[in-house]
N, C-alpha and C positions, 0 to 999 in steps of 0.2 A: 754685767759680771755674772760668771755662771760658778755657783758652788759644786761641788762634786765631791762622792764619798762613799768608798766603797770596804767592806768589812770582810774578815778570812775567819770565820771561826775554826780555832785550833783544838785537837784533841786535847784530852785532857792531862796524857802524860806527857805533853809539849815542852821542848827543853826553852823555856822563855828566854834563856840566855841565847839561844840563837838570832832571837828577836830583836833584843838590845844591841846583839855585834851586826844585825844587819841595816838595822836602822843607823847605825855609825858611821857603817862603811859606804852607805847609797846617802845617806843625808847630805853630804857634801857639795854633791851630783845635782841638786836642785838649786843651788845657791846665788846661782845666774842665770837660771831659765829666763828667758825672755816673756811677757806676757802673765807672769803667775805673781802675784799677789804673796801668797803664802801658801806649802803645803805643810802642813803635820804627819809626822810619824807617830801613830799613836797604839797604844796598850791597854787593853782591861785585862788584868791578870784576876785571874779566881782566887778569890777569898780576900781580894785589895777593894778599898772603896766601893762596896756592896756587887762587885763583879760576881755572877755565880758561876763565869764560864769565861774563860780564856778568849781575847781577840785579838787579833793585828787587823791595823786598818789606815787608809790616807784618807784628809780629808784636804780637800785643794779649794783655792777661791782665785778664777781666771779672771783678767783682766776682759777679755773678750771670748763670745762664744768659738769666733775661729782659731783660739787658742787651744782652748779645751779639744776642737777637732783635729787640732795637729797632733797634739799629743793622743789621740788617739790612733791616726794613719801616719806618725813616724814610728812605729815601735817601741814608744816608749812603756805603753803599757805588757807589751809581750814579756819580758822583764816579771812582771808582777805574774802573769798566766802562767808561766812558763814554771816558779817557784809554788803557785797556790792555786792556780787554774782561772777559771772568768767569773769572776765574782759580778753580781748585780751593782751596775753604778747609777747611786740613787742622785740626780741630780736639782737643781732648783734653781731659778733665778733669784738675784740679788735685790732686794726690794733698799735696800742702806749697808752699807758698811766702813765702818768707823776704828782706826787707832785709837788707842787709850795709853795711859804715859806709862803706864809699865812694862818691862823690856826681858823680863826673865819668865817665858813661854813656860808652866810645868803642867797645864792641866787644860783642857779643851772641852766644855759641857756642849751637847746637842738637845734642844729640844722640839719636841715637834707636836703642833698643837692643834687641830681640825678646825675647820672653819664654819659654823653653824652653817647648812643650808640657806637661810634668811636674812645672814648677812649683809649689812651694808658694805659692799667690798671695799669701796674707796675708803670709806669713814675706818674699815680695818686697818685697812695698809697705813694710812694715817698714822693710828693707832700704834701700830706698830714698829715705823719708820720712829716715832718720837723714844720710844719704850727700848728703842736700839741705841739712839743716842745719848739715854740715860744711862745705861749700862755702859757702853764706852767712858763716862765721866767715870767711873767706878774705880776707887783704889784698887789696885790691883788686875787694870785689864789692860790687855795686850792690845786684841784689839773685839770687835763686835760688830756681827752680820745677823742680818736679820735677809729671810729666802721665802719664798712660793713656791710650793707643787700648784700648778693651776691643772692640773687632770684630777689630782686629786681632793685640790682643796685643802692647804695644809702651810702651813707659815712652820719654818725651821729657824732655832734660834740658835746660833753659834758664836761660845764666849772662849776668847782663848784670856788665859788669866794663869796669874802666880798664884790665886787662892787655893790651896787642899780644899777637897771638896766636904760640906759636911754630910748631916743625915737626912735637913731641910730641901726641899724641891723635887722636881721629877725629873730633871735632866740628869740625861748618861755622862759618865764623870769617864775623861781618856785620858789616862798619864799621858805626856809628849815627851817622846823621845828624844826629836829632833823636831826644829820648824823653820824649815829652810822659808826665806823673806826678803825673795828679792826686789819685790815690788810694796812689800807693807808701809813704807816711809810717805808710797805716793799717796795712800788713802787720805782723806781728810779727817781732820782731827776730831777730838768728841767736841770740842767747841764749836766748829766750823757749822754754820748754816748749809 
């Protein structure tokens, strides 16, 4: 599975309402993509949940890599170019990713955390693989993926969840607009070995 997730930062006098109606009107539009797992439409609006700066941004979780490529040579991303230009798409492989029993998507955390140098990489992923499937057991999670940058050395953690976010941890907190899930049912559950 490939994560992907790409960020528009908006000027400051951004009418956010444009964001909300457009996120409504395209959300729909993902709801049977073939091959995609989940994407979010997501929001940091300035001055909400410690945002100091306005964004729109998607973050997607594909079933397979030649999914993610389609969707880039059908045009579906021109769409997104064409309104905000080419944004850098940060991508990652899926090291786990898990459903959680709750079903009302409002908030999406990303974290992203470096990997010592001297790491035992196996004993990480490990490590992490389990630390993903505890968070999927979590009241209130949607679902949880746990990703690798390996150029960079970098474990990304994405929790989509009904929780509001507090003032505790270091993950970027994304209102979700929309989270179109066509494929979320297939993941295994936070039980499942």
């Amino acid at each position: 599975m490939t994560i992907a997730h790409y960020i528009h930062r908006l000027p400051a006098d951004y009418d956010i309402g444009t964001i909300r109606s457009r996120a409504k009107e395209r959300g729909a539009l993902w709801n049977d993509v073939p091959e995609l797992h989940f994407k979010g439409f997501l929001l940091r609006e300035r001055g909400s949940f410690g945002a100091i700066a306005s964004s729109y941004s998607s973050l997607y979780l594909w079933r397979t890599d030649e999914a993610f490529r389609n969707f880039l040579v059908s045009g579906r991303y021109k769409v997104v170019t064409d309104s905000f230009g080419r944004a850098d798409i940060q991508t990652r492989f899926s090291l786990d990713a898990r459903r959680g029993r709750a079903n009302n998507p409002r908030f999406i955390y990303k974290q992203e955390l470096s990997i010592p140098v001297d790491a035992d990489l196996t004993a990480a992923f490990a490590a992490e693989i389990a630390r993903n499937r505890e968070a999927a057991e979590r009241t209130g999670t949607v679902a949880a993926v746990v990703g690798v940058d390996p150029q960079n050395w970098t474990i990304t953690r994405i929790l989509v969840s009904e929780q509001e976010p507090t003032r505790e941890g270091d993950a970027v907190a994304y209102e979700v607009l929309h989270l179109a899930r066509p494929l979320l049912d297939s993941l295994p559950s936070a039980s499942s070995r």
